[in-house]
N, C-alpha and C positions, 0 to 999 in steps of 0.2 A: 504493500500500500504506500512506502513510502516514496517508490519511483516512479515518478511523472513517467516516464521515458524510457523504453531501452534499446541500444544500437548493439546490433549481433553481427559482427566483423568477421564472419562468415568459417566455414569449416563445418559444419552442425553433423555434417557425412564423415563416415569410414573408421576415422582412428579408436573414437569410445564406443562404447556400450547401446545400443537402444536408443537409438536415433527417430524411432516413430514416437516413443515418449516426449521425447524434448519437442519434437514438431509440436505433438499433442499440448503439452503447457505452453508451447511459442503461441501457438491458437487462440489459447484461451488469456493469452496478457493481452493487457486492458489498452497499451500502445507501444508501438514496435517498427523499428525497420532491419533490414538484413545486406549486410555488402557481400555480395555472393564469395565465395572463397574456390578453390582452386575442385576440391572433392564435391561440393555442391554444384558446380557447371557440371559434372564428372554425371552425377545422378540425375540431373538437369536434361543431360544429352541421351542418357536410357530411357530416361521418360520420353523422349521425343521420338524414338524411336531408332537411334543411332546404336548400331549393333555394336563398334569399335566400345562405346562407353559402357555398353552392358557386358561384356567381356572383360574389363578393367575392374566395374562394382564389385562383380561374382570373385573373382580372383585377389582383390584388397581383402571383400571377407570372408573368405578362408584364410587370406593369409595373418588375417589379426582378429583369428576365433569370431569370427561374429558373423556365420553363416545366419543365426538365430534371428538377427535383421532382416534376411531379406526372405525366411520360411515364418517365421512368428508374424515378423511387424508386416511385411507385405504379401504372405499368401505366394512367395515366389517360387516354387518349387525346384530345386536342382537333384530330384531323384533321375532325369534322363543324366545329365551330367554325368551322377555320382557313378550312376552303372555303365555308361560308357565310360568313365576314368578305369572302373575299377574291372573290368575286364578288357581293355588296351592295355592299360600297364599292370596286370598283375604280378608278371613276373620282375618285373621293375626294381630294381634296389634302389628306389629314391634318395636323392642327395638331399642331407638335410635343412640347404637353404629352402626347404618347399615347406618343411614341417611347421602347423602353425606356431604365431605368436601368443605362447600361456600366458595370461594374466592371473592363473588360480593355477598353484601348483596339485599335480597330482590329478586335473580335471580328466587327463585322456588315458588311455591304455595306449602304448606302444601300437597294436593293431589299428585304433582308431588317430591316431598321430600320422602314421602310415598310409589310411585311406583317405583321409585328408588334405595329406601330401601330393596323393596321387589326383585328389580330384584337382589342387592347385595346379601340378602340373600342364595336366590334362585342357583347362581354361587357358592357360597361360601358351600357350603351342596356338589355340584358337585366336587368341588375342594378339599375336605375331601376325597370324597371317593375316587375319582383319585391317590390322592397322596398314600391312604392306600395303593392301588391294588399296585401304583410302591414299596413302603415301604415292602409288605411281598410278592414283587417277586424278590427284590433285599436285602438278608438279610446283603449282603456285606457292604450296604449305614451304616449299625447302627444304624437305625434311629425309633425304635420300641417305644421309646417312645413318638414319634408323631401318634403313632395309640390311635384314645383319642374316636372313635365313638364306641368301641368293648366298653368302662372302662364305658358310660353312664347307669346308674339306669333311664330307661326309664319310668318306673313304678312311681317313688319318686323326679323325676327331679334332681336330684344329678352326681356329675362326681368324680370317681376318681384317680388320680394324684398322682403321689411318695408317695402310703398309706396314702393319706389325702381325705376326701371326703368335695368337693365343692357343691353348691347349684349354678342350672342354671339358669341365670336370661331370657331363654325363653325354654321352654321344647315342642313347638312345629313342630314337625319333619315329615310331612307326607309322605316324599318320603322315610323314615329309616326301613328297615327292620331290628329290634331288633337281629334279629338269623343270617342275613348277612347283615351287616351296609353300608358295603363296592361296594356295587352291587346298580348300577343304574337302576334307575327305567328306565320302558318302555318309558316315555317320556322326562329323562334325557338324557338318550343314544341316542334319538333322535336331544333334542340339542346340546349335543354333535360331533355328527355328523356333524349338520349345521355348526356350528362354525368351526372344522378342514375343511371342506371343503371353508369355507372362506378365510380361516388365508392363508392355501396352494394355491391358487391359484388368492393370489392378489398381482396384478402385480407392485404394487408403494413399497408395502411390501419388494417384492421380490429383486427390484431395490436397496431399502435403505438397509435391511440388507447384500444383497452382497455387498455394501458398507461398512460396517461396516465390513466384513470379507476380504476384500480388504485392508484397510487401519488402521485395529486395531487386537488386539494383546493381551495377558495375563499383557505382561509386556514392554516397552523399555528401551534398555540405550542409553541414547543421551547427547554427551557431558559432558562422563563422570558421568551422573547423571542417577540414577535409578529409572522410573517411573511406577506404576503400583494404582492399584485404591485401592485394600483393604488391603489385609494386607500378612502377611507369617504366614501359623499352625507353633507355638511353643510350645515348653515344656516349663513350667513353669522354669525349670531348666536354659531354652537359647540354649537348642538345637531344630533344625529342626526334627516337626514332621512325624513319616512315614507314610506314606496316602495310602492303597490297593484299587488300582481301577482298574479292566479288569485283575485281577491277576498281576499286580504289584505293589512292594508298592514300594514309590517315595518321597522325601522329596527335600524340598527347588527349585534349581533351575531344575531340574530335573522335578519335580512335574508341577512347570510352564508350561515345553516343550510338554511334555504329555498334559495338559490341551489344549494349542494350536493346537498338532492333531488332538484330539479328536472332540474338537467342529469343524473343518474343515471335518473330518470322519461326523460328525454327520449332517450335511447338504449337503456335495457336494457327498456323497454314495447315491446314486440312488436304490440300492438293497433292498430287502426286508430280508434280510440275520440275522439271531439272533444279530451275529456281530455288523451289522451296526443299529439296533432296541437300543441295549446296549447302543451304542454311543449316539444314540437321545434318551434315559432316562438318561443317564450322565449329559444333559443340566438341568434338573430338581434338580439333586444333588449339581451341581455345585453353582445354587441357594440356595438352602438354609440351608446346610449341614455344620456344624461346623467345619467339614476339610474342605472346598472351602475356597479356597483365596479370592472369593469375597463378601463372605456373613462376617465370623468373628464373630461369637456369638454362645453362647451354643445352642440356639433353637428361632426358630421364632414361637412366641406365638400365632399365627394368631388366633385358634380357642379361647383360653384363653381370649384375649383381646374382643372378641365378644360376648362370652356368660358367663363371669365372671366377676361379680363385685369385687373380691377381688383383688386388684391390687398386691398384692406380687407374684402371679403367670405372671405377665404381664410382670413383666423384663427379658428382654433378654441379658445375660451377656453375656461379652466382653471376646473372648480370651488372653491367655497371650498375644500375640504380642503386644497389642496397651500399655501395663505397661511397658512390655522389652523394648518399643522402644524410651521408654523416656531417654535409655539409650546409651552413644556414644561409647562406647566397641558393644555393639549387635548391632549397628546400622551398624559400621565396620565392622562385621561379616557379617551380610548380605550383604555388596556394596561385600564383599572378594566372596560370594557364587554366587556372578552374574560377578566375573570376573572385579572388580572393586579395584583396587589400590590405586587411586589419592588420596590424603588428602585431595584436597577441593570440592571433590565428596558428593551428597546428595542423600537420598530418595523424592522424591516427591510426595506426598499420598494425597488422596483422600478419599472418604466414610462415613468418620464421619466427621458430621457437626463440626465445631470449635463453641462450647457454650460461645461466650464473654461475656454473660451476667453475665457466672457464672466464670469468669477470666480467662478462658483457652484462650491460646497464639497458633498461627500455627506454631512458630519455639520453635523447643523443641530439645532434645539431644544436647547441644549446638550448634543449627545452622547444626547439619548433618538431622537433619530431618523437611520438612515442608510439612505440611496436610495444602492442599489450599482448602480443601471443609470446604466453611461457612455457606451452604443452601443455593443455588441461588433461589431456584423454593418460592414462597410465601409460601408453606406449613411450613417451615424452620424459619419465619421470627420470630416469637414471644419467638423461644426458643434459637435462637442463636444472634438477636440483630443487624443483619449484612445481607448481599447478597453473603457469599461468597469469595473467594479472588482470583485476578490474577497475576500468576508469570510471569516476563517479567525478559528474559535475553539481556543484550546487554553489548556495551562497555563500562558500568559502571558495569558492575556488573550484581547481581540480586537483582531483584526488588520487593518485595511484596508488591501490592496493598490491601487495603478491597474495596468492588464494596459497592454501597450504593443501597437500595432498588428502584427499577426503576417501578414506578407508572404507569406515562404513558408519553407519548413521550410530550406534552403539556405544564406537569407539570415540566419537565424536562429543556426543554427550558424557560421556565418564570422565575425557581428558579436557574437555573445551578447546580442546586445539583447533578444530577443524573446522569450527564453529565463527562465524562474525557475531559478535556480541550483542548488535542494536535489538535485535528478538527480542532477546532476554529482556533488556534493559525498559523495552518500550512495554512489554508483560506488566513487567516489577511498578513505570508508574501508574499503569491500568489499575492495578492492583490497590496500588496509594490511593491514587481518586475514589474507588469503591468504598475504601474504608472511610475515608473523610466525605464522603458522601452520605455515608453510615451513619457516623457519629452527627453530625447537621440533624437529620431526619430524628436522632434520637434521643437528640437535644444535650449533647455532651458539650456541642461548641456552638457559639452564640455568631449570630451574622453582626456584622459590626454597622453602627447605623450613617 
């Protein structure tokens, strides 16, 4: 009751737990807006029907235990899946980068870790070849060097990568056609199938992301303050990069605007029109594409990190923005590019975790800029030290909180650690008032005349 307001700087998908819940309470708050975040365009684009991004959902959860999302919270079924995983790779000695991510020790059995693994795997093969098909029908994205199934020595197990050849830590691929890599087997395309016909026609789905396109957005400015979740494509130099998408190229706020038609183009166009087909593989780019505002990194290493034990392929570098914006001349520049003047105007960012372990601070540029994402979801916890932060504006000012890791409701109330305190405190004068309203009535204290 005490928040007028609240701005949710996007993420709401993949990493935590039960995400149709939090939709659910996002629903029911009294006023709200959303900066979409980089795994909300992700389930944005399954909603719309873009098979690359329902390939990418399925495969985050399994890989971070939260199949329960998309069978509980939306009715998704991946029994075709599971039984095509689990009879293509049975015999499979899965590598354990596929095994999920435990958040509860002791949840799985070694067998159920295993088939898990395999359904991960199984997805993740689908979702190469998806993305290639969008990759070399979209030569405009630039993104050829994510076609990595064509560069495999299937013969020697070896991959090769910017003229370096790799050694694969699993070379077994039975649904790869060497001479077409790219083309789904007879029984992929079928789960393929199953799943779009899922994703599309489930109605709690349908419910939450029209929510999320009802009340969220690329970017806001509210109060003077520019919010948006990932970042701006820049030139190393400090200018705004040009970005050609649908034959225009677009930079900075402009770019934004664009982004926000398009993804409304790409789910509320009903037509089957090339047009509007573009718009729903747009949602796939917007994922994970070095010029997207919400992704922000040279390349997402997904297959690297799965079947590469050499970790110098595994980093995913950061565009300029997140260096430039440590700076309060670029930081100006950008509030000026969104129509922002004030001097005591901020950006308010999102997306990358805040590392306090390794001293990094959420207020940087001198106070023009603060990244409140610390890692809420547990996946986060070990590498950033924290849960996260909450910004709270009011007639003091603003506020930044750090949230402390929230166990379980039990542990919370026994230690008060995990707990913010105004509950209690506003209880306790509720409390006061009754009693001195008590006493009044029962004539212990006198009204003074």
């Amino acid at each position: 009751m005490a928040i007028d307001h609240l701005h949710v700087i996007g993420d709401i998908y993949d990493r935590g737990m039960s995400a149709p819940i939090v939709m659910n309470a996002l629903m029911d708050f009294h006023s709200l807006d959303i900066q979409w975040g980089n795994h909300d365009i992700l389930w944005m684009g399954a909603a719309c029907g873009n098979k690359a991004c329902m390939a990418n959902v399925v495969r985050i959860c399994a890989r971070y235990d939260n199949i329960s999302t998309l069978e509980e919270g939306y009715g998704i079924s991946i029994r075709p899946l599971s039984t095509f995983a689990l009879n293509t790779y049975k015999d499979d000695n899965i590598n354990k980068g596929f095994f999920p991510k435990e958040f509860e020790y002791n949840k799985y059995s070694e067998t159920d870790k295993m088939s898990i693994a395999k359904i991960q795997k199984a997805i993740s093969i689908i979702q190469f070849k998806l993305e290639g098909q969008l990759i070399k029908e979209h030569p405009e994205y630039n993104l050829d060097d994510r076609l990595l199934l064509d560069k495999i020595d299937y013969k020697n197990g070896t991959i090769n990568i910017d003229g370096l050849n790799y050694e694969l830590n699993d070379t077994n691929f039975p649904t790869i056609d060497p001479s077409d890599p790219y083309k789904l087997s007879a029984e992929e395309n079928e789960v393929v199938t199953r799943l779009y016909e899922n994703f599309i026609t489930s109605d709690k789905l349908s419910t939450h992301i029209s929510f999320l396109y009802a009340k969220g957005s690329a970017y806001t400015v509210f109060n003077s303050n520019l919010l948006f979740h990932g970042c701006i494509p820049m030139l190393e130099d400090g200018s705004f990069k040009k970005v050609t998408v649908m034959g225009k190229t677009l930079s900075g706020r402009e770019y934004f605007n664009f982004i926000e038609q398009a993804a409304h183009k790409a789910y509320f166009e009903k037509d089957n029109s090339k047009s509007t087909q573009d718009y729903k593989d747009l949602m796939w780019f917007f994922w994970c594409s070095p010029d997207s505002p919400f992704f922000g990194k040279e390349k997402m290493a997904t297959f690297e990190r799965y079947f590469i034990d050499d970790k110098a392929v595994h980093k995913e570098q950061k565009i300029p923005y997140y260096k430039l914006a440590e700076n309060e001349e670029i930081c100006d520049k950008i509030l000026r590019e969104f129509g922002i003047e004030n001097e005591d105007s901020h950006i308010i960012n999102g997306h990358m975790p805040v590392n306090q372990k390794k001293g990094e601070v959420p207020v940087r540029a001198n106070g023009k800029l603060l990244v409140i994402d610390g890692g809420f979801s547990k996946t986060y916890r070990e590498q950033t030290g924290e849960a996260g932060f909450t910004l709270s504006y009011n007639s003091y000012g603003l506020l930044l909180a750090a949230n402390k890791p929230f166990d379980s409701k039990a542990k919370a109330i026994e230690t008060e650690c995990d707990l913010q305190s105004e509950g209690t405190k506003l209880k306790g004068e509720i409390e006061d008032l009754k009693m001195l309203l008590t006493a009044y009535r029962e004539g212990m204290i006198k009204e003074k005349i």
